[in-house]
Every structure is written in structure tokens, then in C-alpha cells.
Phi, psi and omega in degrees: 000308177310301177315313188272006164269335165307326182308276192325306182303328167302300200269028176248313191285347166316283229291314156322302172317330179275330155322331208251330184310287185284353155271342175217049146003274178349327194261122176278175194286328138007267190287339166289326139343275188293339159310277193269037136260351146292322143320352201254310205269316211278305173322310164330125212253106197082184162316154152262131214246094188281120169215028162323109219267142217290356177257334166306314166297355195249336166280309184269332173257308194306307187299301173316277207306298202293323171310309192268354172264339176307304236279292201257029184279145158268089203302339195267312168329323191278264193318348168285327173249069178274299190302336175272312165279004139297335171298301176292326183285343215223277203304295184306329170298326181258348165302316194273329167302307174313318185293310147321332176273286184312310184278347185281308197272016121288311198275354181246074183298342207288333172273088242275135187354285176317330191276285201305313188295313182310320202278322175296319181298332211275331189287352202280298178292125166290157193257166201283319156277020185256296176299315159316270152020307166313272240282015169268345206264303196254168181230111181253104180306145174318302179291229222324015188268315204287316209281352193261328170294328187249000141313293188339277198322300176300306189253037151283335193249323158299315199295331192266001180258314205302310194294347171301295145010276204292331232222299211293318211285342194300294203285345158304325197078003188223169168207132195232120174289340187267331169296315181284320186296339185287297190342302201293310181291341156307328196284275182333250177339316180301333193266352171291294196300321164298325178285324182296306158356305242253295192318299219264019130320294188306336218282294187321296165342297221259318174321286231291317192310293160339292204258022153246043161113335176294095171244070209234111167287347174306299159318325148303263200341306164292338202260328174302314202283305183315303189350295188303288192339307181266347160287332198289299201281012162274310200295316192282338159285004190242005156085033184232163183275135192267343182265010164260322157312330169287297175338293194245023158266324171336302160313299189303305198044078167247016182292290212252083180285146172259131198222194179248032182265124200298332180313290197302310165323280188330317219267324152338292173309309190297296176330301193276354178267350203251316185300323177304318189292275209310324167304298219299303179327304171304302163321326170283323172288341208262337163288334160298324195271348196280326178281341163274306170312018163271310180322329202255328140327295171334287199296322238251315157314288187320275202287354178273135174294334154358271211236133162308135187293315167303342177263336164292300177326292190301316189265357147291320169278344169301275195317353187246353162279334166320300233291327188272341165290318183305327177271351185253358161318305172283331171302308174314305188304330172285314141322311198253351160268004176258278158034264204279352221226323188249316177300327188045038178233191195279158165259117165310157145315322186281333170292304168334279176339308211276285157343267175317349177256000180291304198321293184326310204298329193303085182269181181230162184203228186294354181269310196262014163275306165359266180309315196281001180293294197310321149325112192297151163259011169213156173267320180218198207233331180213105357302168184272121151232138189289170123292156200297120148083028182321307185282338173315284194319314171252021153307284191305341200270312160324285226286318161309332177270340191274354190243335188265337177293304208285336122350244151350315166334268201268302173299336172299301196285004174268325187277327161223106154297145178276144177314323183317346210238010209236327201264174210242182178295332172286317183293336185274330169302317167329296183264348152261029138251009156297310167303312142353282162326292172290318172276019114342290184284312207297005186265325189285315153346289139330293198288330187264330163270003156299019202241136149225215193264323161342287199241009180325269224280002159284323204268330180290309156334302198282310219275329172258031161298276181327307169304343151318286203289273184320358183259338183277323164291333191292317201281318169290359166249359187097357209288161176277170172260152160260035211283307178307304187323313181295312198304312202312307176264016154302298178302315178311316182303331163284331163327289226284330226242339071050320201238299183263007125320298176276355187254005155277344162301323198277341163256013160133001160296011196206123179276147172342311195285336187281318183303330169302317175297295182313301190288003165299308210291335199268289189334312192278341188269349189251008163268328183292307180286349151253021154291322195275357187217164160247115134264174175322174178295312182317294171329280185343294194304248109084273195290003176269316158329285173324286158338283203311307181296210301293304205282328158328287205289335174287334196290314187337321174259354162290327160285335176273355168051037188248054160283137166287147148276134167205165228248173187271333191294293188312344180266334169302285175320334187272331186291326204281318188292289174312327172289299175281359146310282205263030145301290161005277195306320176282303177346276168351288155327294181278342166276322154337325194292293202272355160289346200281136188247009162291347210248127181284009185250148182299151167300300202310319179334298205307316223242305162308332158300325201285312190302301209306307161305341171294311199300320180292327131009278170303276230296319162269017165269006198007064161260159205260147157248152177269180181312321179292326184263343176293305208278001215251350163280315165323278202315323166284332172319268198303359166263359157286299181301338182261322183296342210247335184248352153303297167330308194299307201278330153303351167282253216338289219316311207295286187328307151339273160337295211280355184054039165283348175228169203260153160343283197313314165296320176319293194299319171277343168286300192303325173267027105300335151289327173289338197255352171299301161342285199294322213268289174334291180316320177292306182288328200297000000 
């Protein structure tokens, strides 16, 4: 009973926290967490007692958290800063450890080298909501945004084999650096290949369910949820490291892929509301239980006469001065060879700057209260020897997280202030309705990958509602326009429609003379439309290119002379049959554009091209609808229209959170969208 009310008291101070969270902006969520679980532990009638057993704390909180950050990484970014992040993740993790061991374990001999080396491994990873937290407060130039997110990622999983290492060498009593290095790279691999192994089982696994009928999201879902768990405890049972195994089946993510099939759309969304709640939740207790456990850290340090309380204090601010000179070194070092070496200029001052707030932003949290949970409160069993200096070890570490949070806190946003707070009124109206905007597009975005044959001609309606709405905003802020942009891709659509012409000529589904006529019929629309425009030179070359290979390629077949006789009825039918091919082919096309989070075209461009094509579409397919099927589209509209403003109010909400809108716009969006709710709801 005590254990499930404590349970409670955790995920009650979560749930406070994100309340306390959204009143004091100012604070990051870190610290309002271990604040109340201090609070938790001063009320509390006695200590709170953490006694979880350390691989099981390493099963229930590290694999889930390292699974949703694997999961929800931005692979091409993370590979694009491959190289500056395997540096701070690999190199600097295992640098900082030493340098923190050697210096702890001089000045606290009583802490034995290994034990002191584990406490430098457990410091090397940052935390993942410490930096989120960072990028609502500070303007973090992109390329350090990016190299400190796929740090997060990467050197959680070096920080955490290492203190394994590190923690073995305690209990064992012995260490072979040529033995360990073997281990380790035994590990190191075993946990690639098992996870990647793993990955793409499930993968197998998640098809075979599909293609005999399961598309049940609950089942995706739970199986997903399942994933870290059972990778972790398959890899550890095969003597391989489980948290680089979790790491790159994460990484792979091949549970939940994005596509334009609406199950998967569904199953995605459910996914991704369910994976947010459960990081938050995890991440928040292990900051809750890290504050109930200071109080009782504290006293327990505080009163042994051992050590002076003014010398602990002091060897706290040592280790975080280690740990913050070592890192803005490697970073300087890092920095001024990309500079010089890719940037091809001189090193700034301003570089300098840039350098110190990557150092700052490393605040430490939830990967290293985690791992230090995880520290036996014995080495053997028979004789009982405790471990050394247990509660020391993780004293320093609390205080090192408690300093490197308030760091982060407060000093980072004096050295990069957010623009948001440098811009003027006008300028601020500017960019949330750029926010606006975008959560505009991401309801349409949505919404096209939600289409099926079902609710297609319900979901166009609604989508070009939005587009309405988003030409209206653009047009009441002054927003730019995209009128080049649109002709550009207007001419594309004629390419693809161009393209998949010739390659139904080519394989014999289209007779010559009708493919010609069409591509007559394409050549004069794609002359109507750049008259009507200047484009680039680039453009220019591109569509000249385009002409010349179609009049090649039309003399080529004109020479072999194998044009058919056909009749006029047949060529009308056959121009009517090639047209809703490659209407067909552009669809396709332009919904890829806007579901694709790659693509430089705008969504409204994009979702106005798609409606058109849609229509024309229908129209030569020519089905007539009846009354029944007129009133059974009504009836999807408005069940498309409560899916598009449910969405519409998770953008808000999400836009928020990142503090890109201000309370008051939030707030004035969400009851605009509610009273739209009600009204809809009211005609229902």
C-alpha cells in the first residue's frame, strides 16, 4: 500500500508540475520537479526510501526514455553533425570520466578510483529535457541545436556502458584495461547487430500482422510500447549491451512508418500521444524521486563527521568545474577545426560565445540520477561489504545536477537571449501568424494523409476550407506570397504528367498518336503558364531541356512511322483514359510533396494543386452521385471538420509548450476553434 501511494504521489507531482510549468515559463521543468519532491520527502512521515532493484530500474525507466529519443531523432540532422557528435558523445564521455576519476579519487582517497571513474561515466550524458527546456528560453543557433540533440542521444548510451564498466570494476575488485577494451567493443557490436536484428524482426513481425488483416491500433501500439523492453532484456540475455540495442532499434523505427495509408496515419497519431505522456511521465518521476532523495542524501552526508560540510560544498563546485573546463575545451577544440577547416575564416569571439553556451546547454538529469540509482548498496554478499562511499557518490552527483540545471537556468538565456524577447510588437504579431500558418498547413498535412476512398471527396471539402482560412491569414498579416513558387510547381505537374506519358507509350498502353496529342495538349499549357510568370534562368534551362528530349523523342517515333490508324471516338477515349492515368500519377505525387517534412513547397501550394486534380479527376471518371451519396458526404464532412480542429487544437496546444505563441494567442486560437467545436457540434 505504502509503495502504490508513493506511486501516486509521484505521478500527482508530474502532473503538477506541468501546471506549475506553464506559470512560471521562466523556470525550467527540472527544477520545478525536484522542487516537489522535495516537498514530497519534507512532509513525508520519515525518509522515502527508494529500493528498486538496480537492473529493474534500468529496464523500467533508461530503455523506454533512450527508445523515444532513438525513435523521435532527426535522422538526417543527426547524420549530418555525425562527426562533431560522436566527438562529444564517445570521445568527451570517456575523457570526462577519467578527468573527474583521477581528480575525485585524489582528493577523497577513501573513493576508490573505479567507484570515482563510474561517478565521471554516470556525468557525461545530458539531459534530454534540460535541453528541450534550453531551446523555449535561448536562441541556440541551429548547428549547436542539432550537434546537442544527437549528443543527448549518442552519449547516453556511451555514459551508461561506461559506468557499467566502471561499477564492475568496483565489485569485482580487479581491472584489465586490454580485457575490458575487448569486452567492451564485444558489447559495443553485439548490441548493433542485436538491435538492428531485433529492429527489423519486429518489422517482420508488425507486416505479417497487416497483411492477414490486423490493423487494430491498439495492437500496433502496445507492441511498440513493448519494443525497448523487450529488446533490452533479449540483448541482456544474450550478453550483449542492451542500451545500444534499444539505441538503434530506436533509431531504425520500424514499428510505426509514415506513409499515406490512413490506418497507419491513425496509428501514428495514437502513437505519438501515447509515447509523449509516457516520456513525460518517466522523465518526471526520476526528477521527482531525485528530490525526494536529497533531503535524506543531504542529512546523511551532512552528519557523517568524516568530511567537512564547507569541503563537500567545494568538492562539488570542483567536480562541475572539472566537468564544465573539460567540456568547453573539447568543444573550443572542436569548433575552431570546423571554423577553419570547413567555414574557411578566422575564430571569433563570437565563436568563443557559441562554444560556451554548447558547454552551458550540457546540463545533467534524468540518464545520470537513473544510472546512479542503479549502484548496489553492497559489493558481495558474503562477506556483506557495503558499497564505498555510496551515498558520497551520489551526494556529488545530486549537487552536480543541481548546479549544472541552475546553469542552464539562469546563465545561458543572459548569454543568448531569445529573439522573441529582442523583437518589437509588430515583429511579434508577425511571427505568430507565421505560427498560425503553420498550424494551418500541419491540419492539412494531416488531413491528406488521413484520405481514403471512403472519405476522399469529405476530407477535400474540409481541406479546402483550410486553405481558405490559411489565404486569409496570409493575406491579413501581410504574409509572403507564393505565387513563383505555385507557377513552379504547376510546370512540375506537367513534367510528371510528361513523364508518365512516355513511360505508358513506352510500355504500349498508350498509342503513339494519342500520346502525342496529349503531350501537344500539355506543351501549349505549360507555354500558357509562363507567360504568365518570369521565372528563373534555372527554370527556364529545365523546361527547355524538357521540350527538346519530348520533339526528340516525338521525331524518333515518327520516323519508324508506327503511329496507328485509329478512328477519332477511339482517340477521344483513349486522351480521356491517359489523362486520369497521369491525373492519377500527379495525385500521387503532390501528396508525397505534402506529407514529406523535406520539401521546400509550400502545403497550401501543394493541397491547392492536389484539390484541383482531385476534382478533375472525379469529373473524368465520371461518376454521378446520388442524393444519398451527396447527403452521406455531408454527414463526412463534419466528422473530417471535428478530426481537423481536434488537430488544429494540438498544434496550439504543441506551439505553446515550444513557447512559440504567447499565452494570450494561445488562448484567443483555442476559443476560436471551440466555439467552431460548438457550432459544428450544434448542426450535428
Amino acid at each position: 500500500m505504502e509503495a502504490m501511494t508513493l506511486g501516486l504521489m509521484l505521478i500527482s507531482a508530474v502532473l503538477i508540475s506541468s501546471f506549475v510549468d506553464q506559470i512560471v515559463p521562466k523556470v525550467s521543468l527540472p527544477l520545478i520537479q525536484i522542487a516537489l519532491g522535495v516537498v514530497i520527502a519534507l512532509f513525508a512521515s520519515g525518509d522515502v526510501t527508494i529500493s528498486l532493484d538496480p537492473e529493474l530500474f534500468l529496464v523500467l525507466f533508461i530503455a523506454p526514455l533512450l527508445y523515444d529519443e532513438a525513435k523521435t531523432a532527426n535522422k538526417s540532422e543527426l547524420w549530418s553533425e555525425i562527426k562533431p557528435v560522436l566527438a562529444l558523445a564517445v570521445g568527451l564521455v570517456i575523457v570526462t570520466a577519467l578527468a573527474i576519476g583521477f581528480a575525485l579519487n585524489l582528493i577523497i582517497p577513501s573513493i576508490p578510483l573505479a567507484a570515482a571513474f563510474a561517478l565521471g561515466a554516470a556525468l557525461g550524458p545530458t539531459d534530454a529535457v534540460a535541453v528541450t527546456s534550453l531551446a523555449k528560453q535561448v536562441d541556440i543557433p541551429k548547428r549547436q541545436k542539432s550537434i546537442l540533440k544527437g549528443e543527448l542521444l549518442l552519449n547516453d548510451a556511451s555514459g551508461i556502458v561506461s559506468f557499467q564498466f566502471a561499477l564492475a570494476a568496483v565489485i569485482t575488485g580487479s581491472f584489465s584495461l586490454a580485457g575490458a577494451s575487448i569486452e567492451f567493443v564485444i558489447e559495443f557490436i553485439g548490441g548493433l547487430v542485436v538491435g538492428a536484428g531485433l529492429g527489423l524482426l519486429f518489422n517482420l513481425l508488425v507486416r505479417g500482422a497487416r497483411n492477414i488483416g490486423l490493423e487494430s491500433t491498439t495492437f500496433h501500439v502496445l507492441f511498440e510500447v513493448l519494443t525497448p523492453f523487450l529488446v533490452f532484456l533479449i540483448s541482456d540475455a544474450l550478453h550483449v549491451s542492451g542500451i545500444i540495442a534499444v539505441v538503434v532499434a530506436g533509431l531504425l523505427n520500424v514499428i510505426s512508418p509514415r506513409s499515406l495509408d490512413p490506418s497507419i496515419s491513425r496509428m501514428n497519431i495514437v502513437s505519438a500521444n501515447v509515447w509523449h505522456v509516457l516520456s513525460f511521465c518517466l522523465n518526471g518521476i526520476v526528477f521527482v524521486l531525485l528530490g525526494t532523495q536529497l533531503p535524506g542524501a543531504m542529512r546523511r552526508t551532512w552528519d557523517d563527521i568524516s568530511f567537512d560540510n564547507g569541503f563537500l560544498l567545494l568538492c562539488i563546485l570542483g567536480v562541475t568545474l572539472i566537468l564544465y573546463v573539460v567540456r568547453f575545451l573539447w568543444v573550443l577544440i572542436m569548433d575552431r577545426h570546423y571554423v577553419k577547416n570547413t567555414l574557411k575564416r578566422d575564430f571569433t569571439k563570437q565563436d568563443v560565445k557559441l562554444a560556451l553556451i554548447t558547454t552551458l546547454c550540457g546540463a545533467k538529469g534524468t540518464i545520470t540520477l537513473s544510472i546512479l540509482f542503479t549502484i548496489p548498496y553492497v559489493i558481495t554478499l558474503d562477506p556483506f561489504t557495503p558499497f564505498p562511499q555510496r551515498d558520497l557518490i551520489i551526494f556529488l552527483a545530486c549537487g552536480v545536477i543541481l548546479v549544472t540545471l541552475l546553469m542552464a537556468t539562469f546563465v545561458v538565456p543572459v548569454l543568448a537571449p531569445r529573439a522573441a524577447e529582442k523583437e518589437s510588437e509588430t515583429q511579434k504579431r508577425l511571427r505568430e501568424a507565421e505560427c498560425h500558418a503553420e498550424i494551418l498547413r500541419t491540419v492539412i498535412e494531416d488531413l491528406t494523409l488521413q484520405q481514403n476512398d471512403e472519405n476522399r471527396a469529405a476530407t477535400q471539402l474540409v481541406i479546402q476550407s483550410y486553405n481558405d482560412r490559411l489565404a486569409n491569414v496570409k493575406e491579413t498579416h501581410d504574409l509572403e506570397a507564393s505565387d513563383t513558387d505555385n507557377i513552379e510547381l504547376r510546370i512540375q505537374t506537367l513534367h510528371w504528367e510528361q513523364e508518365r506519358t512516355f513511360e505508358l507509350m513506352a510500355s504500349g498502353e498508350v498509342v503513339p498518336i494519342v500520346g502525342y496529342r496529349y503531350l501537344a495538349r500539355l506543351s501549349r499549357l505549360e507555354n500558357l503558364v509562363k507567360h504568365e510568370s518570369s521565372l528563373s534562368l534555372v527554370a527556364h534551362l529545365k523546361n527547355i531541356w524538357t521540350r527538346s528530349h519530348t520533339l526528340l523523342r516525338r521525331g524518333v517515333l515518327s520516323i519508324v512511322r508506327e503511329l496507328p490508324d485509329t478512328s477519332l471516338t477511339e482517340q477521344a477515349e483513349g486522351l480521356r483514359k491517359l489523362q486520369i492515368e497521369t491525373e492519377a500519377y500527379v495525385i500521387k505525387k503532390l501528396e508525397e510533396i505534402i506529407v514529406s517534412n523535406e520539401s521546400s513547397v509550400l502545403t497550401e501550394d501543394a493541397s491547392a494543386l492536389l484539390l484541383e486534380f482531385q476534382r478533375s479527376h472525379t469529373i473524368l471518371k465520371k461518376r454521378i452521385d446520388s442524393v444519398t451519396k451527396i447527403l452521406d458526404v455531408e454527414d463526412k464532412v463534419d466528422e473530417v471538420r471535428l478530426t481537423a480542429l481536434r488537430i488544429e487544437l494540438e498544434c496550439i496546444q504543441t506551439m505553446r509548450d515550444e513557447e512559440r505563441l504567447s499565452r494570450a494567442t494561445a488562448k484567443r486560437l483555442r476559443e476560436n476553434v471551440t466555439v467552431m467545436q460548438m457550432d459544428l457540434e450544434n448542426n450535428i
